[in-house]
C-alpha positions in Angstrom: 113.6 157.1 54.5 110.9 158.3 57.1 107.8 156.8 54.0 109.7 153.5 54.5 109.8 153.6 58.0 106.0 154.6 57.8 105.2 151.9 56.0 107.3 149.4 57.9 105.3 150.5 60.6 102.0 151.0 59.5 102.3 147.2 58.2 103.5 145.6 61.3 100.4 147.6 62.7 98.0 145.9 59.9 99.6 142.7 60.3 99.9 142.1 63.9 95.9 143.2 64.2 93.4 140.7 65.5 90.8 139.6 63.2 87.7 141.7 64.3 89.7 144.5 65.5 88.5 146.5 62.0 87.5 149.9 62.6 85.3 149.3 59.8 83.7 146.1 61.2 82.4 148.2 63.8 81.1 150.8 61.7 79.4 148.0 59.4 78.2 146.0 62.3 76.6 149.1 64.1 74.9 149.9 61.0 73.6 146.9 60.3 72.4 146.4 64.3 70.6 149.6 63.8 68.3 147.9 60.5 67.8 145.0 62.8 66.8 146.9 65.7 64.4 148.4 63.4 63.3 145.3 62.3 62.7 143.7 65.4 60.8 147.4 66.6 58.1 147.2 63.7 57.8 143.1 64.2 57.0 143.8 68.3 54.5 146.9 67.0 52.6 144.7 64.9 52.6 142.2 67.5 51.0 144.1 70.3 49.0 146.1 68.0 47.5 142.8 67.2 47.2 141.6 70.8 45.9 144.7 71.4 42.8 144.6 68.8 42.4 140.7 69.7 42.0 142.0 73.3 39.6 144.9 72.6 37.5 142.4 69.8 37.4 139.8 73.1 36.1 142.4 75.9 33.7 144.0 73.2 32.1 140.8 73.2 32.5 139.6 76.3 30.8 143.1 77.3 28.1 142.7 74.4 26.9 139.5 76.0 26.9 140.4 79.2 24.9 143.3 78.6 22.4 140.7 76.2 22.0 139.0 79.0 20.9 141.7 81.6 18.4 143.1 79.1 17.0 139.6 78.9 16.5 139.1 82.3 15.4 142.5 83.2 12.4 142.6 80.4 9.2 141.7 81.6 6.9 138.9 80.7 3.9 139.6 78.3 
Protein backbone atom coordinates (compact mmCIF):
# COMPACT_ATOMS: atom_id res chain seq x y z
CA UNK A 1 0.00 0.00 0.00
CA UNK A 2 2.55 2.81 1.13
CA UNK A 3 4.81 1.74 -2.76
CA UNK A 4 1.42 2.61 -4.35
CA UNK A 5 0.80 5.62 -2.58
CA UNK A 6 4.58 6.44 -3.48
CA UNK A 7 4.11 6.07 -6.77
CA UNK A 8 0.78 7.78 -6.91
CA UNK A 9 2.63 10.58 -5.60
CA UNK A 10 5.88 10.59 -7.07
CA UNK A 11 3.81 10.63 -10.51
CA UNK A 12 1.48 13.42 -9.83
CA UNK A 13 4.94 15.15 -8.85
CA UNK A 14 6.50 14.13 -12.43
CA UNK A 15 3.38 15.04 -14.13
CA UNK A 16 2.30 18.21 -12.82
CA UNK A 17 6.17 19.54 -13.35
CA UNK A 18 6.80 22.40 -15.70
CA UNK A 19 8.78 21.78 -18.72
CA UNK A 20 12.27 23.06 -17.83
CA UNK A 21 11.92 22.46 -14.32
CA UNK A 22 14.42 19.20 -14.84
CA UNK A 23 17.01 18.91 -12.32
CA UNK A 24 18.91 17.45 -15.00
CA UNK A 25 18.38 20.34 -17.50
CA UNK A 26 20.24 22.34 -15.17
CA UNK A 27 22.98 20.19 -14.62
CA UNK A 28 23.28 19.72 -18.51
CA UNK A 29 22.82 23.39 -19.28
CA UNK A 30 25.54 24.39 -16.67
CA UNK A 31 27.84 22.08 -18.12
CA UNK A 32 27.46 23.01 -21.39
CA UNK A 33 27.59 27.03 -20.35
CA UNK A 34 30.82 26.13 -18.80
CA UNK A 35 32.40 24.64 -22.58
CA UNK A 36 30.97 27.93 -24.02
CA UNK A 37 32.39 30.11 -21.51
CA UNK A 38 35.50 28.45 -22.38
CA UNK A 39 34.98 28.98 -25.78
CA UNK A 40 34.25 32.44 -25.79
CA UNK A 41 37.54 32.91 -23.11
CA UNK A 42 40.13 31.34 -25.73
CA UNK A 43 38.17 33.32 -28.83
CA UNK A 44 38.63 36.92 -26.64
CA UNK A 45 42.51 35.68 -25.84
CA UNK A 46 43.23 35.30 -29.38
CA UNK A 47 41.64 38.41 -30.05
CA UNK A 48 43.53 40.71 -27.88
CA UNK A 49 46.61 38.78 -28.26
CA UNK A 50 46.26 39.80 -31.78
CA UNK A 51 45.35 43.43 -31.15
CA UNK A 52 47.98 43.33 -28.97
CA UNK A 53 50.85 42.25 -31.53
CA UNK A 54 49.07 44.49 -34.32
CA UNK A 55 49.54 47.35 -31.73
CA UNK A 56 53.21 46.57 -30.84
CA UNK A 57 54.11 45.81 -34.91
CA UNK A 58 52.32 49.58 -35.43
CA UNK A 59 54.39 51.56 -32.63
CA UNK A 60 57.62 49.58 -33.58
CA UNK A 61 57.28 51.20 -36.79
CA UNK A 62 55.88 54.21 -36.04
CA UNK A 63 58.99 54.49 -33.51
CA UNK A 64 61.47 53.07 -36.35
CA UNK A 65 60.58 55.96 -38.50
CA UNK A 66 60.60 58.42 -36.29
CA UNK A 67 63.85 57.72 -35.16
CA UNK A 68 64.94 57.38 -39.36
CA UNK A 69 63.97 60.44 -39.45
CA UNK A 70 65.92 62.24 -36.59
CA UNK A 71 69.09 60.51 -37.70
CA UNK A 72 68.51 61.98 -41.04
CA UNK A 73 68.17 65.32 -40.00
CA UNK A 74 70.77 65.37 -37.40
CA UNK A 75 73.73 63.96 -39.86
CA UNK A 76 75.79 66.50 -41.24
CA UNK A 77 76.33 67.48 -44.86
CA UNK A 78 79.64 66.23 -46.70
Amino acid sequence: MKSTAAFLVLSMVVLLAQPGECFFGHIIKSIGGYFLNIFKKTKLKRKIDFLNCYYLKKREEFLEHRFQNLVVSCSPAL
